[in-house]
C-alpha positions as CSV (number, residue, x, y, z in Angstrom):
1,X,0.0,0.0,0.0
2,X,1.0,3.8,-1.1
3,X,1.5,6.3,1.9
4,X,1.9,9.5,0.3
5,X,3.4,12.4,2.7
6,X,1.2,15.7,3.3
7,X,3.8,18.2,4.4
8,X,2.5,21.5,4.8
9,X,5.4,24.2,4.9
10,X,4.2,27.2,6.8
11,X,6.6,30.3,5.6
12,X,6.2,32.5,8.0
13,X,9.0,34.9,7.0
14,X,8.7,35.0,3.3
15,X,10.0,38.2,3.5
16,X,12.8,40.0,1.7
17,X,14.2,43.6,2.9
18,X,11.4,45.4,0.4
19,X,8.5,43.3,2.3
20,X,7.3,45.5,5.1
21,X,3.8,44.9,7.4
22,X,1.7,47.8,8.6
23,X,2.3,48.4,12.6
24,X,-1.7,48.4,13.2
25,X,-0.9,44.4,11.6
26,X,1.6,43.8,14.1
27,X,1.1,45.1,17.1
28,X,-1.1,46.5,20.0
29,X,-1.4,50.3,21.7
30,X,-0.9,49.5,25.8
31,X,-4.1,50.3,27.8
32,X,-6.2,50.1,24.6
33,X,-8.3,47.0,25.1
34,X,-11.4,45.1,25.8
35,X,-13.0,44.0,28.9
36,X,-15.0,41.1,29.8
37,X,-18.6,41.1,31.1
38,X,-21.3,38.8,32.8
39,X,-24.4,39.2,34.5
40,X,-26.7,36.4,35.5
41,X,-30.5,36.3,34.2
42,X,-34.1,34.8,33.2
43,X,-35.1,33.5,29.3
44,X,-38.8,33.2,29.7
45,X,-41.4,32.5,27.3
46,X,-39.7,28.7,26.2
47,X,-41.9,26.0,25.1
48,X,-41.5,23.6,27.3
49,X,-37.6,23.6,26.9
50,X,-37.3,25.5,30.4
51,X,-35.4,24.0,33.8
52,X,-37.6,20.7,34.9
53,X,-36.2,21.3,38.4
54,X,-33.8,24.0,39.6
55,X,-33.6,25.8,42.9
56,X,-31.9,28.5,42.4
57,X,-34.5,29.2,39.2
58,X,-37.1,29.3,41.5
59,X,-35.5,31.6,43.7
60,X,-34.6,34.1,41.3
61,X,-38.4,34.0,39.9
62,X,-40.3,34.7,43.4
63,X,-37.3,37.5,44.2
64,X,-38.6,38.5,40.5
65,X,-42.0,38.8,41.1
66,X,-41.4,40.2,44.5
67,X,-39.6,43.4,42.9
68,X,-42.6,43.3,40.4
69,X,-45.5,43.9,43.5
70,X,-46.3,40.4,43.5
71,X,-46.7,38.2,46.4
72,X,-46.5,34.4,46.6
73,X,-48.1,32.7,48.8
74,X,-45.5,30.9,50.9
75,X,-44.1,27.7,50.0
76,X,-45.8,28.3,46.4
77,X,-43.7,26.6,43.8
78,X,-42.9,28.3,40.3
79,X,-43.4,26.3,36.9
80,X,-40.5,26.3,35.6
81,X,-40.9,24.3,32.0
82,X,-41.2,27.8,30.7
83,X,-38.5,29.7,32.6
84,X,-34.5,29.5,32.3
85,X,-31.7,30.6,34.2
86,X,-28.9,31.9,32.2
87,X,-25.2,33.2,32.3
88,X,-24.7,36.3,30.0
89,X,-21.5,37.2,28.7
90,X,-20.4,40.2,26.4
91,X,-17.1,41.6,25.4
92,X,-16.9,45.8,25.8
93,X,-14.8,47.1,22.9
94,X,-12.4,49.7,23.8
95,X,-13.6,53.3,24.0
96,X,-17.2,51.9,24.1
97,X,-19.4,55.3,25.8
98,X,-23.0,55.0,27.1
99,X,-25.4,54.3,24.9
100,X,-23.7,52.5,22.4
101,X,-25.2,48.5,21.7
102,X,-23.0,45.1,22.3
103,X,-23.4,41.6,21.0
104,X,-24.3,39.3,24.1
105,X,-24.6,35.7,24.6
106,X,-27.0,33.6,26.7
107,X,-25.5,30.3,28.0
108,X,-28.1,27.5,30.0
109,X,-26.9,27.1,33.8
110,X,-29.1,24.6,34.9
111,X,-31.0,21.7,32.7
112,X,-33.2,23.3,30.5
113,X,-33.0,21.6,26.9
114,X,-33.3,24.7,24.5
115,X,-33.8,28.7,24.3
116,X,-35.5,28.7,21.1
117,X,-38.0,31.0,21.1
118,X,-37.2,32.9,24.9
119,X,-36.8,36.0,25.7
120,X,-34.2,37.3,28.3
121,X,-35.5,39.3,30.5
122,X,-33.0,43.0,31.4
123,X,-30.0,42.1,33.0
124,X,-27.0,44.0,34.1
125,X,-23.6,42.9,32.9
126,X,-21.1,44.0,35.5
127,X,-17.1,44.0,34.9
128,X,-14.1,42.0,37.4
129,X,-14.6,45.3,39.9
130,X,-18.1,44.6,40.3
131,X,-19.6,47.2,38.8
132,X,-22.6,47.3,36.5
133,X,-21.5,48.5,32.9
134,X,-24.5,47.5,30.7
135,X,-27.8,46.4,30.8
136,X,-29.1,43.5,28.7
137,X,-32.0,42.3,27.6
138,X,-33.9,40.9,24.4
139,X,-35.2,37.9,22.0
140,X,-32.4,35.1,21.9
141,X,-31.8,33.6,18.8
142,X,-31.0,30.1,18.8
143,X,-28.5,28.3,16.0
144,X,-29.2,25.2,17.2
145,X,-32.3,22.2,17.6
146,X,-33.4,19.4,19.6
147,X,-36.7,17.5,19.6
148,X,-37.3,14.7,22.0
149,X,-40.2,12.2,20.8
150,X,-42.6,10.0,22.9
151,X,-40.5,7.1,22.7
152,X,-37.7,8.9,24.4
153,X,-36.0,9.4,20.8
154,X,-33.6,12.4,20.7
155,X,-32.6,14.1,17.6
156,X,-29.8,17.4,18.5
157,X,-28.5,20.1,15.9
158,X,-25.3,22.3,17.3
159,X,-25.9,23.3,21.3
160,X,-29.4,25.0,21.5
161,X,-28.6,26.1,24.9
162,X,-27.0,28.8,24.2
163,X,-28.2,31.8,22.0
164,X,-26.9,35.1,20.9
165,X,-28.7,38.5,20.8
166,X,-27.4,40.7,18.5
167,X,-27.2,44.4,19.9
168,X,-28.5,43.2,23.2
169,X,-27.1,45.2,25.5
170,X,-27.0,48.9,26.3
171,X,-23.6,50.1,27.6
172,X,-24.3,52.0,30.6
173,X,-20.4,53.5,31.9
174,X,-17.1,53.9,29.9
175,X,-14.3,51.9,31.0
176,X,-11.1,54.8,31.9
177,X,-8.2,54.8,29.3
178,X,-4.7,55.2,30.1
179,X,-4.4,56.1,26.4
180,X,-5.6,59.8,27.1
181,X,-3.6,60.1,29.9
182,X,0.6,60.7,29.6
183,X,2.8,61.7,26.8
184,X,4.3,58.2,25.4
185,X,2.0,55.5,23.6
186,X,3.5,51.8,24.3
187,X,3.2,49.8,21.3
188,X,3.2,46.2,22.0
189,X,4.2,43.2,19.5
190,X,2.2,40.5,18.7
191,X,5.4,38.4,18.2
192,X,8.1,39.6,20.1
193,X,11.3,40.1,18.4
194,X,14.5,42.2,19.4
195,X,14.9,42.7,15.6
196,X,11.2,43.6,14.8
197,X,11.2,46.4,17.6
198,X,14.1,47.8,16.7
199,X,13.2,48.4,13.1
200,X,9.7,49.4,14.4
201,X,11.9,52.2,16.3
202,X,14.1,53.3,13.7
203,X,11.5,53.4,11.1
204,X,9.3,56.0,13.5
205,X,12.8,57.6,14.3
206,X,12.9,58.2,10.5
207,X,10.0,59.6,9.8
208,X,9.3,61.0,13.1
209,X,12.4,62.8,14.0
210,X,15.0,61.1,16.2
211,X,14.5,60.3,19.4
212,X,10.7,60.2,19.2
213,X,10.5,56.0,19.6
214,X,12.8,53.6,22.0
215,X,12.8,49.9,21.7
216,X,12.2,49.0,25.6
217,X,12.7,45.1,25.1
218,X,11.5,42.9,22.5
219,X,8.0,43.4,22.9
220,X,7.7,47.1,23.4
221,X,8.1,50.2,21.6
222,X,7.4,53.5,23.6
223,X,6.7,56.6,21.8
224,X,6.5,60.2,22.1
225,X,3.4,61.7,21.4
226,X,1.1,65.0,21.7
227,X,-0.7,66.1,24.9
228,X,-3.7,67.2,23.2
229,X,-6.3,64.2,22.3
230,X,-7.0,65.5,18.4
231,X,-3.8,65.3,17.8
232,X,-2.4,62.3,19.5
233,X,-5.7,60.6,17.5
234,X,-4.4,62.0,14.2
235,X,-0.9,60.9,15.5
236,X,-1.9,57.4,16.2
237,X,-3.8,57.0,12.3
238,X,-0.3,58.1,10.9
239,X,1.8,55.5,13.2
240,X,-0.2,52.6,12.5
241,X,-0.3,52.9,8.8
242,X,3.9,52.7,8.8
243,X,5.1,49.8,7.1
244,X,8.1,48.1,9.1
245,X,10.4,45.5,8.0
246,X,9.7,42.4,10.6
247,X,12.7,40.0,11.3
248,X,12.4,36.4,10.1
249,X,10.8,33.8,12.1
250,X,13.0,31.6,14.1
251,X,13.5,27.8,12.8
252,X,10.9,25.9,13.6
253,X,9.1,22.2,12.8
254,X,5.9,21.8,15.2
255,X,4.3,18.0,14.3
256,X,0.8,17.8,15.2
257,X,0.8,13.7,16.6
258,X,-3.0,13.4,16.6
259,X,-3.0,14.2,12.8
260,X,-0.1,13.4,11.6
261,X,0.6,17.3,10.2
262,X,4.1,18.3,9.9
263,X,4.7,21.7,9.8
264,X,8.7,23.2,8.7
265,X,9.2,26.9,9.0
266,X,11.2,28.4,6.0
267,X,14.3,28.7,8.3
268,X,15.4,25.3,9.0
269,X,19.0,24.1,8.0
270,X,20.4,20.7,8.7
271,X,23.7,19.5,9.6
272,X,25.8,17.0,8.2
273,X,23.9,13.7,8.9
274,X,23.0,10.3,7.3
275,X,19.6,8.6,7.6
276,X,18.6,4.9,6.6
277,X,14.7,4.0,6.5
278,X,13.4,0.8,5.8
279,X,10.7,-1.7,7.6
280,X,10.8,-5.0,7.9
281,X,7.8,-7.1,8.1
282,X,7.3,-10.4,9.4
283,X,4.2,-12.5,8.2
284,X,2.5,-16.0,9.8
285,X,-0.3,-17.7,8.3
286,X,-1.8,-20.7,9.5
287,X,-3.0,-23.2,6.7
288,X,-3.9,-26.6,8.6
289,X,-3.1,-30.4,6.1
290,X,-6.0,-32.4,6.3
291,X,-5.5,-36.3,6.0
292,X,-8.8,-38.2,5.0
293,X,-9.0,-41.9,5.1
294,X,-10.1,-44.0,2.4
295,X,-13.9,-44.8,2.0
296,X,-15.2,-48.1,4.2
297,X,-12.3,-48.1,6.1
298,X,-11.9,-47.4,10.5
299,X,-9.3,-44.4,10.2
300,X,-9.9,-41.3,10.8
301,X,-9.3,-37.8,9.2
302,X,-6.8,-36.1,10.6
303,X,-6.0,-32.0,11.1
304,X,-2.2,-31.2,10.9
305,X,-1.1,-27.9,11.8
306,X,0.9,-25.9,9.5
307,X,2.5,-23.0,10.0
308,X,4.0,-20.7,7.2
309,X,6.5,-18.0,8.0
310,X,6.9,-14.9,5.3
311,X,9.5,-12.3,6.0
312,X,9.6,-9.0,3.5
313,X,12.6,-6.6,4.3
314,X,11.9,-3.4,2.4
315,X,14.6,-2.0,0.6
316,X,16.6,0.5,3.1
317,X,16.4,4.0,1.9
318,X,19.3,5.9,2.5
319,X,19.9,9.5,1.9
320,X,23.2,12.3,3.2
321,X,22.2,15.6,4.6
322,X,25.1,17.9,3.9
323,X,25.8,21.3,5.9
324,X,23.5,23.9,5.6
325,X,21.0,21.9,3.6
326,X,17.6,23.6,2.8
327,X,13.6,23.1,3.5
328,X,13.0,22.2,-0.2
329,X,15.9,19.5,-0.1
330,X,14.8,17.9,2.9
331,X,10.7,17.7,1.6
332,X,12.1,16.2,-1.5
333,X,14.8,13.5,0.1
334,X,11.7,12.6,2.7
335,X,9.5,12.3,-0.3
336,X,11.7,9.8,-2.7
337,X,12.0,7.7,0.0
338,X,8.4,7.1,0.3
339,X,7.7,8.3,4.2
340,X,4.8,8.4,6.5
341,X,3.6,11.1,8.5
342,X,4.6,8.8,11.4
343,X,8.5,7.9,9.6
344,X,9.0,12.2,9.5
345,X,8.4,12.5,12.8
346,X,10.5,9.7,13.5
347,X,13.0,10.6,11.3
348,X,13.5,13.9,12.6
349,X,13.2,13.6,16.5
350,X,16.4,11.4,15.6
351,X,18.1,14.2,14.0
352,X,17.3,16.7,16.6
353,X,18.9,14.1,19.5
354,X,21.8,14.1,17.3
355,X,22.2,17.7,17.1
356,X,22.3,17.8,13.5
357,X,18.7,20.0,13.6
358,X,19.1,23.4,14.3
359,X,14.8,23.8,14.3
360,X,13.2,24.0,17.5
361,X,10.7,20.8,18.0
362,X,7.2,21.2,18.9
363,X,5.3,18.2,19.4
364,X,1.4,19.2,20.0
């Protein structure tokens, strides 16, 4: 049988001295960023999807009601097959100011099998200090399906416990900035790299004036910039539309072991080094010799094991890495020799104990 070798090489530093990235591609402004929010709530309105049985449900219903003006008899118990009780979750963008709508997401906390069809009733959303900083509240829209039949049948499409409400929240307080505060703006790498920053900094330097950027370490770039907010905004829009030379990606090969996926990064150079594949396999089939007697007479038939023994030595493969031998040249040497997924890796976490692979290994 054929094993053919999927290699995918991921080049991540295709790039000659003339390629340049934009900053706003590459990197991130310090104190500019988003904030997570949750708020705990009620879907109502289900069909019979709600919690069958949930304490805390109950509770939130009568203390619901209560706010309302209405009062339950004591020790009255809610009916719940219509009623859910929900996490909500959004994400505050950055400079996000009262009034302004958010995306939100409704996620079942206790059993209830769907929210098709609910409605979540107004919620507020606080942040990790506590405090509230929107107020949600609207019809949940459900991606996913399940029906349940008499016979106890279940049929489920995606999770449709959980639904999203576009728009459905109401930002109520601004998060504070550091970004209109000071006279520097950090810029913060994606990837760090020494040489990266230090081109980000000489490239502002350039067309900046000297002086007005530092390279801090190999993730961050401080920068000069005006007091007044118009300006450093109009600042800002020219800074992250610079193009930058980025540095080359170190050498890398990350095998995924679950998939089989080899991955080589443009970078990778091999030592001097010689490397012999072959299998051997060993084969034992059973095929029994039967002995019949002749007709009208008092023997009997007999079963006689016998064993057969096949042994196939593939032809060993061998192939020279010289110094300083490229990506290309290794893909094509692994190739001719007719390699698995499972032989590369193999093959290559024996050059690496060697020392004849200068790559970092990743093995996910």
């Amino acid at each position: 049988m054929k094993y053919f070798l999927h290699i995918f090489i991921l080049t991540l530093s295709l790039y000659t001295s003339a390629y340049a990235e934009r900053v706003k591609d590459i990197t991130s402004i310090q104190g500019v960023r988003s904030n997570p929010l949750i708020g705990y709530g009620l879907v109502v309105g289900l069909s019979g999807t709600g919690d069958s049985s949930s304490n805390f449900t109950d509770d939130s219903m009568k203390n619901m009601l209560r706010q309302l003006g209405i009062a339950l008899p004591a020790g009255a118990k809610m009916p719940l097959k219509n009623v859910a009780a929900v996490s909500v979750s959004a994400v505050l963008p950055p400079f996000s100011k009262p009034g302004q709508k958010i995306d939100i997401t409704a996620s079942s906390i206790a059993n209830s099998k769907s929210l098709r069809g609910g409605t979540l009733l107004m919620t507020p959303l606080k942040g990790a200090d506590g405090k509230v900083y929107a107020i949600a509240q609207g019809n949940v829209v459900v991606g996913g399906l399940g029906l349940t039949a008499e016979d106890g049948s279940k049929v489920t499409i995606n999770v449709p416990s959980v639904g999203r409400i576009p728009n459905g929240a109401t930002v109520e307080r601004t998060v504070p900035s550091s970004f209109t505060q000071g006279k520097y703006i950090i810029l913060n790498l994606h990837r760090p790299d020494f040489t990266t920053a230090n081109n980000l900094a000489e490239t502002i330097n350039d067309t900046m004036g000297l002086g007005t950027a530092q390279a801090m370490d190999a993730s961050s770039i401080r920068v000069s910039s005006p007091k007044d907010l118009s300006q450093k905004v109009a600042f800002v829009s020219m800074l992250e539309n610079m193009k930058v030379r980025t540095a080359y990606a170190p050498a890398r090969i990350v095998i995924n072991s679950r998939t089989g996926t080899v991955i080589i990064s443009e970078n990778v150079r091999l030592k001097p080094a010689v490397v012999n594949h072959g299998n051997l396999t060993v084969t034992i089939t059973n095929d029994p010799l039967i002995s019949q007697p002749d007709p009208f007479s008092d023997g009997e038939t007999i079963v006689k094991p016998q064993n057969e023994i096949n042994i196939n030595q593939e032809r060993s493969e061998a192939f020279v890495f010289k110094i300083g031998v490229t990506l290309d040249e290794v893909v094509r040497a692994v190739n001719n020799v007719g390699a698995t997924p499972g032989d590369l890796m193999a093959i290559l976490e024996a050059l690496k104990a060697t020392g004849s692979l200068n790559a970092e290994l990743i093995v996910i």
